[in-house]
C-alpha positions in Angstrom: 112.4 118.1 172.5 112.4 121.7 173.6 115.0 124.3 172.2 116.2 124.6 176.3 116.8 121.1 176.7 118.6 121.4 173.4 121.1 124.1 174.5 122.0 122.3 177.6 122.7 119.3 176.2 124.7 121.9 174.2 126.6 123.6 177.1 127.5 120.0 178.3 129.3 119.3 175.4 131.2 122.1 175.6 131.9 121.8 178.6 133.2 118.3 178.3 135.6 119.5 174.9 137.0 122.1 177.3 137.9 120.1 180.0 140.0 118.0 177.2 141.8 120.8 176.1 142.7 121.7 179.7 144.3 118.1 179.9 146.1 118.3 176.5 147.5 122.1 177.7 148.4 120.9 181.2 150.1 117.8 179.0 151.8 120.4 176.8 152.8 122.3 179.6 154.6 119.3 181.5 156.8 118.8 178.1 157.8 122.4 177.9 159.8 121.6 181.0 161.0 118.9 179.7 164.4 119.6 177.4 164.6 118.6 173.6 160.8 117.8 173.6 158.5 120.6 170.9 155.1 121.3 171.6 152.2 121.6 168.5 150.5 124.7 168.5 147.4 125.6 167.0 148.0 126.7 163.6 146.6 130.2 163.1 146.1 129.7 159.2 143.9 126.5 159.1 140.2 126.9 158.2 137.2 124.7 157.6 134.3 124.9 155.4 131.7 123.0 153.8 131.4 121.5 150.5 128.4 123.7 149.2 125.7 120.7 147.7 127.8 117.6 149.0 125.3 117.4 152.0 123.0 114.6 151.7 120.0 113.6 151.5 117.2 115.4 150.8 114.6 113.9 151.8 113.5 111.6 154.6 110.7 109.8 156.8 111.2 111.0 160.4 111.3 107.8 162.7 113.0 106.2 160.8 117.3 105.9 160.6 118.9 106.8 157.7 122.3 108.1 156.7 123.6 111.8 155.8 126.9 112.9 154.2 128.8 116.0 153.1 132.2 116.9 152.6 134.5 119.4 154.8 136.9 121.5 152.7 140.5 122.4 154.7 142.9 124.9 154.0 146.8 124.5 155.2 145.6 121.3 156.7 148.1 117.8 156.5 146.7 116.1 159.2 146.6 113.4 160.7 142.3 113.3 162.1 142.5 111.8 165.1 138.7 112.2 165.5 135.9 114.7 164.8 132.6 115.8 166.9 129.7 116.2 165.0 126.0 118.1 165.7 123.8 118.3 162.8 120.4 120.2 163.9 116.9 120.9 161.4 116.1 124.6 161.7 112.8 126.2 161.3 112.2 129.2 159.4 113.2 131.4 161.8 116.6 129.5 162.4 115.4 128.1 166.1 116.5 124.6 166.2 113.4 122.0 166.1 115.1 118.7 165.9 119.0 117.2 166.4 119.7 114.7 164.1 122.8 113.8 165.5 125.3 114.4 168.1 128.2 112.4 168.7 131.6 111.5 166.9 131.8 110.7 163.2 134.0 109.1 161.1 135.4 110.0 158.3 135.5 108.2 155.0 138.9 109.5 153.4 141.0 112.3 153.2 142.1 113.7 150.1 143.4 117.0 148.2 142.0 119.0 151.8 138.9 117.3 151.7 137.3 115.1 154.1 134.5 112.9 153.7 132.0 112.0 155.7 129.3 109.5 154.3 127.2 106.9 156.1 126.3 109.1 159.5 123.4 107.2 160.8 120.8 109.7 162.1 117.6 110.0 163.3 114.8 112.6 163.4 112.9 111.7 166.7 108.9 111.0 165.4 108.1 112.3 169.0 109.2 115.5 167.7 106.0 115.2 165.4 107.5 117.8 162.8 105.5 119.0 160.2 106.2 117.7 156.1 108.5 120.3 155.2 111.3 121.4 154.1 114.1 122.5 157.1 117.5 124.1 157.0 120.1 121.9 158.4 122.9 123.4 160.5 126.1 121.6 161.6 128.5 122.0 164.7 131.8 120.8 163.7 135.2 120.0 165.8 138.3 118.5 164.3 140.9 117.1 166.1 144.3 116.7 165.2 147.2 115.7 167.8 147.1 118.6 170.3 145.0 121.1 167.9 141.0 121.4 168.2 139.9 123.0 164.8 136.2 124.1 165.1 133.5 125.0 162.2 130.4 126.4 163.5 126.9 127.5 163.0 127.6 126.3 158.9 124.6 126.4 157.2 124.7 122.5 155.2 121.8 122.5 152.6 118.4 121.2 153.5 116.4 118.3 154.2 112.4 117.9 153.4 111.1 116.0 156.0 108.5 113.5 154.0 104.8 113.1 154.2 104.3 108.9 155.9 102.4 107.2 153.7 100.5 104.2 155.3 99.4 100.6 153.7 96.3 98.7 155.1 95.3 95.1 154.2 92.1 94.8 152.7 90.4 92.6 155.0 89.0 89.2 153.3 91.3 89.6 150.4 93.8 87.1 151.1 94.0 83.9 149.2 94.1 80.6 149.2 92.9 79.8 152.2 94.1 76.2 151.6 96.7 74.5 149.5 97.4 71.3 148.5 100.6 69.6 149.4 103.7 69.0 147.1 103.2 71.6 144.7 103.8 75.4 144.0 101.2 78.1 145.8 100.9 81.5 145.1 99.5 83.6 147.5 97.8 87.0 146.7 96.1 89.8 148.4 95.3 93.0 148.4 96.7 96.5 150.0 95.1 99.6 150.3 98.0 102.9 150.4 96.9 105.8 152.3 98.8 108.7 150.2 98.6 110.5 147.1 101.6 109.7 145.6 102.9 106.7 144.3 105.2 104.6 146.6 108.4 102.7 145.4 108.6 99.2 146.7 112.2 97.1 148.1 111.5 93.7 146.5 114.8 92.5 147.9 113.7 93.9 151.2 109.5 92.7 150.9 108.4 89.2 150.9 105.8 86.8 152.3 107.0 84.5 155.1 104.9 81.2 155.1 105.9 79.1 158.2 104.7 75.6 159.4 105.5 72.5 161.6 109.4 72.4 160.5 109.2 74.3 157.5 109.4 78.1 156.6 110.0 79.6 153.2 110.8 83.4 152.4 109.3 84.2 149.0 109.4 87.5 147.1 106.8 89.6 145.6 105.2 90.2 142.3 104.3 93.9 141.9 103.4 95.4 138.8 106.3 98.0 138.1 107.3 97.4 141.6 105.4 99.9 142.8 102.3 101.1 144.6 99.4 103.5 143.8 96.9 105.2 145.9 94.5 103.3 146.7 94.1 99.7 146.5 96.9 97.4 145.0 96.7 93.3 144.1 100.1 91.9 145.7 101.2 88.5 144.5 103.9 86.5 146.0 106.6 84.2 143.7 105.4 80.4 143.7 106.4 78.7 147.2 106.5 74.9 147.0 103.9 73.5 150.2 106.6 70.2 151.1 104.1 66.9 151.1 105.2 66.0 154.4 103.0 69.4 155.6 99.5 67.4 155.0 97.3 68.1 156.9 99.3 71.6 158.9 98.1 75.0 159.3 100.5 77.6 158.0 101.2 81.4 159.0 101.7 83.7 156.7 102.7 87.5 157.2 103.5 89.9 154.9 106.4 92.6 154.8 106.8 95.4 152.8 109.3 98.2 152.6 108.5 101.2 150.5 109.4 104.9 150.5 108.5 107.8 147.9 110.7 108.6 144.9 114.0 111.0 145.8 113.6 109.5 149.5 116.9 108.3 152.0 115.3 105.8 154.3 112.5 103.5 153.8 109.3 102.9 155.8 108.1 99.3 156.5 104.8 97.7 156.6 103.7 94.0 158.3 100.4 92.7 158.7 100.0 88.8 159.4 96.4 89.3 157.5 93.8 89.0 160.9 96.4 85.9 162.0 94.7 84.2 159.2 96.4 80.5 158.8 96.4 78.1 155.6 95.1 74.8 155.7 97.1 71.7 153.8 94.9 69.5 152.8 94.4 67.2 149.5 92.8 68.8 146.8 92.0 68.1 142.7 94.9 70.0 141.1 95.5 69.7 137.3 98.2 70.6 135.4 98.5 71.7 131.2 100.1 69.2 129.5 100.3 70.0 125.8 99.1 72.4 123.5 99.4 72.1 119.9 98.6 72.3 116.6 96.3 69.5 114.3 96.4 70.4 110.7 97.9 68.6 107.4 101.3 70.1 107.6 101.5 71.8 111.2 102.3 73.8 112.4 102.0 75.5 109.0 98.4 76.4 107.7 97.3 78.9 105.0 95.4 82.0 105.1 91.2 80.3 104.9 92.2 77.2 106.3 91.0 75.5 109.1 92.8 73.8 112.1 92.5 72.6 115.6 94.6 73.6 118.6 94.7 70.8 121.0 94.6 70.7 124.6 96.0 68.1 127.1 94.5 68.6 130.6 95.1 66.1 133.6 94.4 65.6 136.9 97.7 65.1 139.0 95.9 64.5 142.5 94.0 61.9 144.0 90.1 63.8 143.8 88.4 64.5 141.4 88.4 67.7 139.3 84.9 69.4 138.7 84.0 70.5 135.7 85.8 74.4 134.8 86.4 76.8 131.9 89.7 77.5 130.1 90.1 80.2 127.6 92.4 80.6 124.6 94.0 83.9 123.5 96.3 84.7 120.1 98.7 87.9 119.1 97.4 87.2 115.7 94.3 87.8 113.6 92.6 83.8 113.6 89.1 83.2 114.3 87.9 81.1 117.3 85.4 80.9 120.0 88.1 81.7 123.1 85.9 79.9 126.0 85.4 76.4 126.4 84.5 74.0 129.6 85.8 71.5 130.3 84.3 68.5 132.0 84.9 66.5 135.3 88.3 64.9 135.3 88.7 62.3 137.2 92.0 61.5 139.5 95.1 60.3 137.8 93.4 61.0 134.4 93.2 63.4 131.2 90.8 64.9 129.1 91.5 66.9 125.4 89.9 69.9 124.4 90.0 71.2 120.5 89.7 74.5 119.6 88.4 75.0 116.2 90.3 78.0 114.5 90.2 79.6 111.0 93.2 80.8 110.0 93.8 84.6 109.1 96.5 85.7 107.8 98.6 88.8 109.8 100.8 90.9 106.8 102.9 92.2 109.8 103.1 88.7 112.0 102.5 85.8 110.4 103.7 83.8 113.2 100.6 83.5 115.6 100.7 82.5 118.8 97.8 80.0 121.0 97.9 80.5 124.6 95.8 78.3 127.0 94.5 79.5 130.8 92.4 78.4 133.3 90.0 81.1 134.0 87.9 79.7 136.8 88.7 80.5 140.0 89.9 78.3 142.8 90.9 75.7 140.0 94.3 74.6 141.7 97.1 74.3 138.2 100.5 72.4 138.9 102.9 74.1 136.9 101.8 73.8 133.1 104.2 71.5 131.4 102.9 73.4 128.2 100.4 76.2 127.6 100.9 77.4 124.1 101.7 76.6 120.7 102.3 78.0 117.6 101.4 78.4 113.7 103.1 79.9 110.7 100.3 81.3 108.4 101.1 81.8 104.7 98.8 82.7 101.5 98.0 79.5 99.5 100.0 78.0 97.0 98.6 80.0 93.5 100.5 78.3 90.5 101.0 79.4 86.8 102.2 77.1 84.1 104.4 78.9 81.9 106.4 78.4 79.0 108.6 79.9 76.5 110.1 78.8 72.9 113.0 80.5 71.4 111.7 80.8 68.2 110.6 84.1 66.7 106.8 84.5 65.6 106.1 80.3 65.2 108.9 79.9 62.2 112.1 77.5 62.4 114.5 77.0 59.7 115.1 73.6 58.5 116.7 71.1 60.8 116.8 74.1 63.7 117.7 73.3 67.1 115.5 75.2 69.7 114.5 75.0 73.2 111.4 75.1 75.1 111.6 76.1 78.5 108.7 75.4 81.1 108.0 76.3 84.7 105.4 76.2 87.3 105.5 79.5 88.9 104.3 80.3 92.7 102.8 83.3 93.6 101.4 81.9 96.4 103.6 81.7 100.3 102.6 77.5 100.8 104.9 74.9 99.0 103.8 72.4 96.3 104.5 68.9 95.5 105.8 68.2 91.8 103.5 67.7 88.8 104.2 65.0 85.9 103.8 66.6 82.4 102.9 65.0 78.9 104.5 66.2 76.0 103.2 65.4 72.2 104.5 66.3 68.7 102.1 64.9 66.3 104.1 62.3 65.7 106.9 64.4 63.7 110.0 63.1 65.0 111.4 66.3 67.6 114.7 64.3 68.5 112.7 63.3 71.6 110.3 60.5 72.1 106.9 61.0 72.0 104.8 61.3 73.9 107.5 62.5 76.5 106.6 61.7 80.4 108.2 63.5 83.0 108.4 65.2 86.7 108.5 68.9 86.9 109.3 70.7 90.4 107.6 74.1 91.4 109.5 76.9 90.7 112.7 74.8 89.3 113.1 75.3 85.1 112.9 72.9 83.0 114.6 72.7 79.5 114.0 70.6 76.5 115.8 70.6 73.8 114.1 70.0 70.4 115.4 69.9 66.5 113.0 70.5 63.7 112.8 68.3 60.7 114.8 68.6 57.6 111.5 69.5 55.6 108.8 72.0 55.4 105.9 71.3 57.7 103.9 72.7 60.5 104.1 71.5 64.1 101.9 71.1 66.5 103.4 71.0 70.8 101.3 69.9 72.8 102.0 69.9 77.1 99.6 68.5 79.6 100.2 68.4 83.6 98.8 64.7 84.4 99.4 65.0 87.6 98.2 68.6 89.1 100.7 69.9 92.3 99.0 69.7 95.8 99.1 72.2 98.1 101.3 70.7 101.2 100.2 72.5 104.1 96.2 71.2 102.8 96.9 68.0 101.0 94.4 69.4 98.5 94.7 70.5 94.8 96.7 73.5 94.2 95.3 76.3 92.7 96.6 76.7 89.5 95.4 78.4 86.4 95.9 76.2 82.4 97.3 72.8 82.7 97.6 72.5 79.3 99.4 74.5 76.4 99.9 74.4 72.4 102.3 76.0 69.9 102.0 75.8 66.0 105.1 76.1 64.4 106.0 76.8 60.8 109.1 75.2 59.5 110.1 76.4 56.5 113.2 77.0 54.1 113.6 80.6 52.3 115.6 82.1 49.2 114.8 85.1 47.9 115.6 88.4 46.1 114.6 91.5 44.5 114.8 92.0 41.1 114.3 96.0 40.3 114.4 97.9 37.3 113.1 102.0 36.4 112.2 103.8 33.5 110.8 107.4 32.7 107.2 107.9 32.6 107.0 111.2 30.5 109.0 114.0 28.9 112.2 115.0 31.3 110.9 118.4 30.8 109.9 119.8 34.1 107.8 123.1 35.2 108.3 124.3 38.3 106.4 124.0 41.6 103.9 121.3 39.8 103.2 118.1 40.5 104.7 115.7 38.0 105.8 111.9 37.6 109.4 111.8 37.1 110.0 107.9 37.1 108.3 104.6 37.6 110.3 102.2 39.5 109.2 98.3 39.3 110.2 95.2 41.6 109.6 91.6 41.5 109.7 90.3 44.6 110.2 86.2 43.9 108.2 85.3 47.6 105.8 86.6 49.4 107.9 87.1 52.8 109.8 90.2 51.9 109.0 93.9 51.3 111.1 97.2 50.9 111.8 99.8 53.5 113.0 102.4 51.8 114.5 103.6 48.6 117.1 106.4 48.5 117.3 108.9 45.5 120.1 111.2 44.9 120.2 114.6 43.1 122.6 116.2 41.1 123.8 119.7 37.9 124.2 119.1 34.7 127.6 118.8 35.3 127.4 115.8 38.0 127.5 118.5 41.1 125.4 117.1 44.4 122.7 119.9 44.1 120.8 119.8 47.5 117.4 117.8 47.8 115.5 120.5 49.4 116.3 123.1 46.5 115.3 120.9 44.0 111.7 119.7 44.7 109.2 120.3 47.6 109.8 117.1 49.7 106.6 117.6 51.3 104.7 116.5 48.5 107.5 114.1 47.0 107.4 110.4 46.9 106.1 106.8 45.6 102.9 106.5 44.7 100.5 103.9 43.7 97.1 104.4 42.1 97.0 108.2 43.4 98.0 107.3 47.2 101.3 108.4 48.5 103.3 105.2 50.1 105.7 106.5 51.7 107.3 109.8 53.6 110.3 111.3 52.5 113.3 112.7 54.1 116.9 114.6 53.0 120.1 114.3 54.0 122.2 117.2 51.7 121.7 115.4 48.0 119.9 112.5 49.0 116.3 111.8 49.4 115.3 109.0 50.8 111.6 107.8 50.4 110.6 105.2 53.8 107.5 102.9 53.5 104.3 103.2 55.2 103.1 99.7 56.8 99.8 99.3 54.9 101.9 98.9 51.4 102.8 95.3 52.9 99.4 94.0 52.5 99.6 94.3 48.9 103.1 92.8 48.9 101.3 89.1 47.9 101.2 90.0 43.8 104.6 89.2 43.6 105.3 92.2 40.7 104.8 96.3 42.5 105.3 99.1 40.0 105.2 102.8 41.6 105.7 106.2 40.1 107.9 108.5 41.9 106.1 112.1 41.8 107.2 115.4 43.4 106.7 119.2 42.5 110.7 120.4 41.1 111.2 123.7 42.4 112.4 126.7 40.1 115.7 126.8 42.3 116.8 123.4 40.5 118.1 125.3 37.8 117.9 124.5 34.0 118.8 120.8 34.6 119.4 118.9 37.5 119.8 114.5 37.3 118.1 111.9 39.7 120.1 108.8 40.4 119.2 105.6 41.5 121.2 102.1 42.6 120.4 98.6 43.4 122.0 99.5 46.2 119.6 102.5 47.6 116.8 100.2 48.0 116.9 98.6 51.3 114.5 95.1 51.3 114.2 92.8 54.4 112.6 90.1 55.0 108.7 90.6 56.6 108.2 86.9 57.9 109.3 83.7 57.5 112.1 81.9 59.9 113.4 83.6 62.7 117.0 83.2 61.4 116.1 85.9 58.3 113.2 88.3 59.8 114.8 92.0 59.6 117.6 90.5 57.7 118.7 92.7 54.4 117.2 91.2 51.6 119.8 91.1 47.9 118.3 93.4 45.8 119.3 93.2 42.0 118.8 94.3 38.4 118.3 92.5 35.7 121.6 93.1 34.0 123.3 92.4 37.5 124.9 95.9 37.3 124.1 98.2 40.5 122.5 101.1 38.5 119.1 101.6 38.1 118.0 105.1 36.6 120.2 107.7 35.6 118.2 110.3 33.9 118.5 113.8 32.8 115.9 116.5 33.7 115.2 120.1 32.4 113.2 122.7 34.1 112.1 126.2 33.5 112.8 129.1 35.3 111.0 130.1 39.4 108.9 133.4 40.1 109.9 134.8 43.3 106.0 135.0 44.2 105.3 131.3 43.4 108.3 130.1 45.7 107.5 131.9 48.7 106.2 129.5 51.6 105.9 129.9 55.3 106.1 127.0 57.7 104.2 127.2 60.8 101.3 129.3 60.0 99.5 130.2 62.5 102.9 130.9 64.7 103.1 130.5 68.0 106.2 132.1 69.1 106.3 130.7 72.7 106.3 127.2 70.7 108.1 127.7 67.3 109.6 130.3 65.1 107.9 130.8 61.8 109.9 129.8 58.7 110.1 131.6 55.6 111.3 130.0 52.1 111.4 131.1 48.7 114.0 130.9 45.5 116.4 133.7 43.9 117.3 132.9 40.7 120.6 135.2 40.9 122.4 136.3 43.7 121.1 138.9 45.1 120.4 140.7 48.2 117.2 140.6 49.7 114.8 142.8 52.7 112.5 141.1 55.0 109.9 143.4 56.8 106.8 142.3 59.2 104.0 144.6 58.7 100.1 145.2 60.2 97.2 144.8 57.9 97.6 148.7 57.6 101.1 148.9 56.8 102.6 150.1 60.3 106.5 147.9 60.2 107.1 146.0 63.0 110.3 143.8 62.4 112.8 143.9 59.1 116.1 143.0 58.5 118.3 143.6 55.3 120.2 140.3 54.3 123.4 140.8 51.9 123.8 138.3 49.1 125.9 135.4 50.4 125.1 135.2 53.5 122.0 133.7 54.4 122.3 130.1 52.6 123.0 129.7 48.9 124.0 132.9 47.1 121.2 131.6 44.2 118.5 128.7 45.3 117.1 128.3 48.4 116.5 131.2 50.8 115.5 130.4 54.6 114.5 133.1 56.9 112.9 132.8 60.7 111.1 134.8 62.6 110.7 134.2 66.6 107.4 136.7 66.7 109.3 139.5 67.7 109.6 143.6 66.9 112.2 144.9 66.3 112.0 146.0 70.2 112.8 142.8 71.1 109.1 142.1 72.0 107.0 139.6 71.1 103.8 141.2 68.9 99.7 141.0 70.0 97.7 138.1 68.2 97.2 139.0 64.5 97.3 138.9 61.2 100.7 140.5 59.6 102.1 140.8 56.1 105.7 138.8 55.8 107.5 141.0 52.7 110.6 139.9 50.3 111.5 142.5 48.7 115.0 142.3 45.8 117.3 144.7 46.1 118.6 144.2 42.7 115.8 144.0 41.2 112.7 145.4 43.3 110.6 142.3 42.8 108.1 141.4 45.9 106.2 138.6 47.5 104.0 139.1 49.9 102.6 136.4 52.7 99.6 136.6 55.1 101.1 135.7 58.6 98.9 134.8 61.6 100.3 135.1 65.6 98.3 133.2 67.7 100.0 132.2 71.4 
């Protein structure tokens, strides 16, 4: 349509809107003269606008109707509309109009809040037009009226509209099948469509369908379209099954196919028919067969384990009145199984059945254990009635994997006289298949348990079992013995369960203990001690009346002359100190303020068998012990327990004694002579490592007295010292500690080296002198 023909069409309008408003003035003009009746005028203050971005749509096919809408904005406007004149035109660039998409009156949706709506305007782009794809301005020519009044909005720019690209579909020619169907059953009909366009196309299912149509019968049936939607180029259509009526044997049915479709974001949609070359469809009798079953054969289906094989079974029959020639199926799983997937099956004749097996091993899916067997006909042409069945399924687990196990409560084989105890039994599973029960045999030797014996009974995988037993009144040894007689089976296999020892056998000791230590001490020489050597103080002898118990430890305690607690560690080197036997130190000594207490190593038990143990307590006294200093020992400071034997008594404090029953066993006196300062003076930690450890410095003053400690370099240069005042560094006479964190007196640690660590006494001058090695 040309832009001339437009603007008349234009003027005529006009034209025709004026000659109304002559009417409605000559109208108004008859009431003025009338008394007592008012006249509307046009309200000076009342203006129109558009929404800006309610006009819609956006986009559109051109030939085809489709609906626009926007909203007009009024200010001091009440109403009422008594109608409104609408133009809405599509604009080229340069704002000359190329297409009028409608002209006419429109109706409003509401009014509301000064808007009013306008929404489902059915326009039209005229395809004769043949505008280009594009996008166009849209301009609208708007006139409200209201009573009397004539409001007018015009030349208002609305939005836009893209005028859309057609894209066009095209049967593929030969495609369409079947060409024939057999009566009283479900078709399917299929084809395929070519779309012209290099876009993807939406498609209407609501609105597409095949129409099949015969002698008194027609059917609608929708499509099956992947995603519901087309890509360029060629597409496989499917329609929903359509069930053929028996009575149309021997009819020729039409089929056409409709489809609408439009691009994403469009307004209207375009539609497509072909009635595929006028092809028709014959009904006529033909073999059909139909899935009737699919499952699982196996022991304990539909559960298998993991290695196991099973069949899946196939029902096929043949529902018509021909034969079926021979075709393929094909089996498919979500799972992890083995199988050959293809098989053929062989001619079936009418009104019969056939079974297919499908031999599968079953492998085991961590993440889905549940597998799935799905059965199709993959031959073409092969007509199926609806299957009645097509799949089946299987739960795979790992294999039953049993354990026997068992468990006494009796403590390294020995029971008390008369004890009760239990034993406790079960068949463990670490397996995912079930079990059946197993039957046991239980024996005693013939040593009456408080059970019979042999005992027969049923045990259940994975339940406990408890028996309760009593030993004999006497000392013996025991001998269990447990049999399964009857080995679980493995239910989903019917086979043997695999399991590890069917058969177990304690020993058990049963045997009655009494027993005590009888302990006694004595001196070994003079109680005249030097300092710093070596020297047996005591000898300390037990009986032990049985061989099941030993000692753990025996506690020592020192004291002055006068019965004072002197301190353990200022009165011998505890290093050194302990109870020995034939030259060999058996056991490691530690001090708790006055106490030393001496623990045993493990290999003195093996000479515990002799029944009579005699050691000699040794240590090197130190010159800070003064002139006398006493050691005590009680029955009570040696701590016995019992090394084996029943349960009831192992660990258990054993009664230590003397012979006289009195709880004292050495009391004794000892003298010593006097300490140098240089033989006392010891370092612990040598090398030092002062990221590690500091380095601790002893040695003895037998006074008080002040002292000075220096660090110095192999050629003299001081690097650390400190003065320490008498009384306040430990004892003001005895044992003097001093550490040293491998610092200068900087506060920094010193290289790697050898230093001289010097005591010096203030009182009296003396020295000592130690060689000191760094090494971090």
């Amino acid at each position: 349509m040309s832009e001339n023909v437009i603007l008349i069409r234009r003027a005529l309008l006009y034209i025709l809107l004026l000659c109304a408003s002559l009417v409605c003035f000559e109208i108004c003009g008859a009431l003025e003269k009338q008394p007592g009746v008012p006249v509307q005028k046009v309200p000076a203050a009342v203006e129109l606008s558009i929404v800006p971005n309610s006009f819609a749509p956006d986009s559109v096919y051109a030939g085809v109707p489709f609906d626009i809408s926007f909203d007009i904005l009024t200010t001091d406007f009440s109403g009422p509309i008594d109608s409104a004149v609408l133009t809405v035109d599509l604009l080229s660039a340069t704002d000359s109009v190329v297409a009028t998409v409608f002209n006419g009156v429109a109706e409003h949706e509401f009014f509301n809040s000064g808007v009013i709506r306008y929404s489902s305007v059915e326009s039209l782009i005229d395809s004769a037009l043949n505008l280009s794809p594009e996008e166009y301005n849209v301009r609208l020519y708007y006139r409200l009226y209201s009573e009397s009044n004539v409001f007018p909005l015009d030349d208002s720019a609305a939005g836009s509209i893209i005028v859309l690209q057609k894209a066009s579909l095209e049967y593929v020619g030969g495609s369409f099948i079947p060409v024939s169907v057999p009566p009283g059953l479900n078709a399917i009909f299929e084809c395929d469509i070519t779309l012209i366009g290099d876009s993807v196309v939406l498609v209407d299912n609501i609105q597409s369908y095949f129409h099949i149509a015969g002698q008194g019968f027609s059917a609608l049936t929708e499509l099956a379209i992947s995603g519901d939607s087309l890509i360029p180029g060629t597409n496989h259509i499917m329609s929903e099954p359509v069930a053929i009526p028996a009575g149309q044997l021997g009819d020729s049915l039409s089929v056409d196919l409709t489809v609408v479709y439009r691009h994403h974001g469009a307004a209207n949609a375009l539609t497509y028919t072909t009635t595929f070359d006028d092809l028709l469809i014959a009904v006529v009798e033909m073999p059909v067969i139909q899935l009737d079953s699919v499952s699982i054969s196996s022991f304990n289906a539909p559960n298998v384990n993991s290695g196991q094989e099973f069949d899946v079974k196939c029902w096929i029959s043949n529902v018509s009145t021909l034969d079926q020639p021979p075709f393929d199926i094909r089996m498919t799983s979500d799972g992890s199984s083995l199988f050959v997937s293809d098989r053929s099956v062989p001619e079936i004749v009418a009104g019969e059945d056939t079974e297919i097996l499908f031999d599968v091993l079953a492998v085991l899916d961590s993440v889905n254990p549940v597998e799935i067997f799905e059965i199709e006909v993959i031959t073409p042409d092969v007509l199926q009635a609806e299957p009645l069945d097509d799949n089946a399924v299987v739960i795979i687990e790992e294999p039953a994997v049993l354990a026997l196990t068992h468990f006494l409560d009796v403590e390294q084989g020995y029971l008390n006289r008369g004890q009760e105890f239990r034993l406790l039994l079960q068949i463990w599973n670490a397996g995912g298949s079930n079990a059946t029960n197993a039957r046991y045999e239980l024996t005693s030797g013939g040593i009456d348990l408080g059970i019979e014996d042999p005992l027969v009974e049923m045990i259940g995988v994975m339940v406990p079992r408890g028996i309760v037993l009593q030993a004999p009144d006497y000392d013996t040894t025991i001998t269990i013995t447990l049999t399964l007689v009857d080995i679980p089976t493995d239910v989903n296999t019917g086979q043997r369960a695999l399991i590890g020892d069917t058969t177990f056998e304690e020993i058990l000791i049963v045997q009655s203990q009494d027993m005590e230590l009888l302990v006694g001490a004595e001196l070994t020489a003079s109680s005249l001690v030097l300092p710093d050597g070596q020297k047996e103080l005591f000898q300390l002898n037990v009986n032990n009346i049985t061989d099941y118990v030993r000692l753990d430890s025996v506690s020592i305690t020192f004291a002055d002359k006068d019965g004072h607690p002197l301190n353990a560690q200022s009165v011998l080197n505890v290093a050194t100190a302990g109870l020995y036997r034939n030259d060999t130190l058996w056991t490691e000594a530690v001090t708790q303020g006055d106490r030393l207490t001496m623990c045993f190593c493990d290999s003195l038990e093996a000479d515990w068998t002799e029944g009579n143990l005699s050691l000699v307590f040794r240590a090197a006294v130190l010159a800070s012990a003064g002139n006398e200093f006493r050691i005590g020992l009680k029955a009570s400071d040696l701590v016995a327990r019992y090394s084996d034997g029943p349960p009831s008594v192992i660990n258990q404090p054993v009664t230590v004694t003397t012979a006289d029953g009195s709880d004292v066993v050495l009391g004794a006196v000892y003298t010593t002579a006097k300490a140098t300062l240089g033989g006392s003076f010891t370092i612990r930690y040598n090398p030092c490592n002062p990221v590690l450890e500091r380095a601790e410095f002893q040695f003895y003053l037998d006074r008080p007295s002040g002292f000075e400690f220096r660090m110095l370099t192999l050629t003299g240069e001081e690097v650390y010292s400190r003065d320490y005042v008498a009384g306040t560094t430990g004892p003001d006479q005895g044992l003097q500690t001093v550490l040293w964190n491998g610092h200068n007196d900087e506060g920094f640690v010193v290289v790697n080296g050898v230093y001289i660590a010097v005591i010096t006494v203030l009182e009296t001058g003396e020295q000592a002198r130690l060689k000191v090695a760094v090494l971090k």
